[in-house]
N, C-alpha and C positions, 0 to 999 in steps of 0.2 A: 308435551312439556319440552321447552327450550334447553338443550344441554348448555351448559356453563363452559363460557370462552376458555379455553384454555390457558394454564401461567404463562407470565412470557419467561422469554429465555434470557438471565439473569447472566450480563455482561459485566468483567472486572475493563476497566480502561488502566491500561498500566503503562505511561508515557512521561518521560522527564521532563516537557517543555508543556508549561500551562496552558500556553496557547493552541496549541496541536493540543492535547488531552480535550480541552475544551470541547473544539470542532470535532474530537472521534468522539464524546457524548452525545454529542447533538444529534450527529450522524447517525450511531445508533437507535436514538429515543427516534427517530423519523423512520424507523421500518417496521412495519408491524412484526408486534408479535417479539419484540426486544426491549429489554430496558436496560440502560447503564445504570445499576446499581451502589456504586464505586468506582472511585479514582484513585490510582495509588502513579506518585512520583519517584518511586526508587524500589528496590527490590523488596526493602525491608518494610516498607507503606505496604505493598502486595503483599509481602503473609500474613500483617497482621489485618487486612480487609479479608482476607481468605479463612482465617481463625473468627472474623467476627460473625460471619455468615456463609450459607452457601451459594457458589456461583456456579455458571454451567458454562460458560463462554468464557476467557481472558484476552480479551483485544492487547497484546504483547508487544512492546517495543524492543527491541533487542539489546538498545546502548541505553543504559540506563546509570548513573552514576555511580554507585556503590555495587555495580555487577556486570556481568553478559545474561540477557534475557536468558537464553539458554541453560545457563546456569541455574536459573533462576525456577526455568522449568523441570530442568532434575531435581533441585532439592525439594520441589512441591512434589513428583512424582514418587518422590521416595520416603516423604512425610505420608502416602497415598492419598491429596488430592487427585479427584478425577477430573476436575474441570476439561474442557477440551481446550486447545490453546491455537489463535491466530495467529502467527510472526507479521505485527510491521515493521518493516524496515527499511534501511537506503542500502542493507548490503548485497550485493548480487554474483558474494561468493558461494558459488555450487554444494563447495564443502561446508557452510555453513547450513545451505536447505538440507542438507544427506543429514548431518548429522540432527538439525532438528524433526527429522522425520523419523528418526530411530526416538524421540523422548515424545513422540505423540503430537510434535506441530501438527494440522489437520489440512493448513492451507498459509500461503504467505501474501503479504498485499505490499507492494514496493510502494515504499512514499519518492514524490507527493501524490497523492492518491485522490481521486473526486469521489463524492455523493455517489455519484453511479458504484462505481466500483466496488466502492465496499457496501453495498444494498446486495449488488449479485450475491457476493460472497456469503452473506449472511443469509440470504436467501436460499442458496443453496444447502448452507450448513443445516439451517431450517429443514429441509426438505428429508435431507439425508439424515438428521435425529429423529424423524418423525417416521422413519419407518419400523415395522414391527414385527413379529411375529417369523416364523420357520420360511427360509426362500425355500421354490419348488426347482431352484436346479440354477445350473450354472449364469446364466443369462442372468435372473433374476439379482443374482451377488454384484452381478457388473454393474447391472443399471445404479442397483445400490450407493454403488464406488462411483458412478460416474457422475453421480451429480455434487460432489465435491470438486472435480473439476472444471476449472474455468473454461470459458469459452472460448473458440482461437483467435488469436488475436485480430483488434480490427485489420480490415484491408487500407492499405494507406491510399492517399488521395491519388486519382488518378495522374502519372508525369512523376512520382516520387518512388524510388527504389530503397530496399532497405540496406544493403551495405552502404549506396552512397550519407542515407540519413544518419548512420550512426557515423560515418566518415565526419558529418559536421558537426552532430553534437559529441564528441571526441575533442574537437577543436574546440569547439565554444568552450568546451567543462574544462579545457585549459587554458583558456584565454585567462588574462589579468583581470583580475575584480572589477574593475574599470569597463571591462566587457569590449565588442569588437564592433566592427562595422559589417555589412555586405560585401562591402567592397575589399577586408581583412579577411574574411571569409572566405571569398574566392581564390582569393592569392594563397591561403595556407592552402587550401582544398584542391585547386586546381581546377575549379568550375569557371563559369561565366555569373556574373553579377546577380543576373538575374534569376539563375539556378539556386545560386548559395542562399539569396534573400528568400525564396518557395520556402526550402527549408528549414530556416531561420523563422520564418512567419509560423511554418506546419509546427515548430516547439513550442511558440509561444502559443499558439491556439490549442494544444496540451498539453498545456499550464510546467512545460517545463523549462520557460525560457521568460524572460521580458523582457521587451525593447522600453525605450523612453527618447526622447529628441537630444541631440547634441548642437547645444545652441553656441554663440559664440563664433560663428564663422558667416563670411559674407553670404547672402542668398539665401536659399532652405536650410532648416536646417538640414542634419544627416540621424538617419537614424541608428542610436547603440543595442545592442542586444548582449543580454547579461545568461547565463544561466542561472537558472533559479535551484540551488542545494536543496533536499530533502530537508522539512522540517524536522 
């Protein structure tokens, strides 16, 4: 006799911007074994989605309008929801992951974020709910824990270093909204033309940069490169 597919795992989406909310439902509904059940756009949307049913997952935005995620996960934690909670976010201060790890964050996803990414992530949260029963010894607890962990980060393309890469997108994420050139690039940087543009391309090819033509001048045109903010 066929056992019966297991429930999926019952995801809140709780993101201020409809658009982003959107793409983390969709995101979700495309991994087996997950469904976004609820969307909540503010803090007070997420409790009352949490009082209408049960969740097991909260896909978490941290800026949320009327709060700090965080926040938002203590007063759940102290209503006792157990949901488990994912932080996304744009922030990549240390004392905010310390402290969301003391209220039970599980794992954090920096936006902008792809398809891939947060498939791992859920995939592993998957892994790691689904075990069970008495470990037979130390080793066992580890593995447990380690599959909440992410993978190390990719290797970057061969010719690219990582303090020179955060040296440019440093500079990009300051340039004017108007965004900069190759050739602005190098002169802040201190590179050669052709260096700064590697870089510059390696952003935009993970989705954290855009270029677009700057027309209006005789010849080719030149190409602008923008950074692209967390949704």
């Amino acid at each position: 006799m066929t056992e019966p597919a297991p429930a999926p795992i019952r995801v809140l989406v709780v993101e201020d911007d409809p658009v982003a909310a959107d793409a983390h439902v969709l995101y979700v509904n495309r991994v087996p074994g997950f469904e976004a059940t609820a969307t909540a756009h503010t803090a007070a949307e997420a409790r009352r989605a949490l009082d209408r049913g049960p969740v097991d997952l909260i896909l978490l935005d941290l800026n949320l309008p009327d709060g700090h995620g965080l926040s938002l996960a203590r007063s759940l934690r102290a209503a006792g929801h157990k949901a488990d909670v994912i932080a996304v976010t744009s922030a990549r201060d240390l004392t905010v992951v310390r402290e969301g790890v003391s209220l039970g964050v599980i794992q954090y996803v920096l936006k902008p974020f792809t398809f891939a990414t947060l498939r791992d992530r859920l995939t592993r949260y998957a892994e790691f709910r689904s075990a069970a029963g008495e470990a037979t010894g130390q080793d066992e607890v580890d593995r447990a824990l380690a599959t909440l962990r992410a993978p190390a980060p990719a290797t970057l393309p061969k010719g690219l270093s990582g303090p020179t890469l955060e040296r440019v997108t440093r500079t990009l994420r300051d340039a004017p909204p108007e965004g900069l050139t190759a050739a602005t690039a190098a002169d802040l940087t201190g590179l050669s033309r052709i260096t700064a543009r590697r870089y510059l391309e390696h952003l935009v090819d993970t989705a954290r940069a855009a270029r677009s033509p700057q027309y209006g001048q005789v010849g080719r045109p030149e190409l602008v490169y923008r950074w692209l903010p967390p949704s």
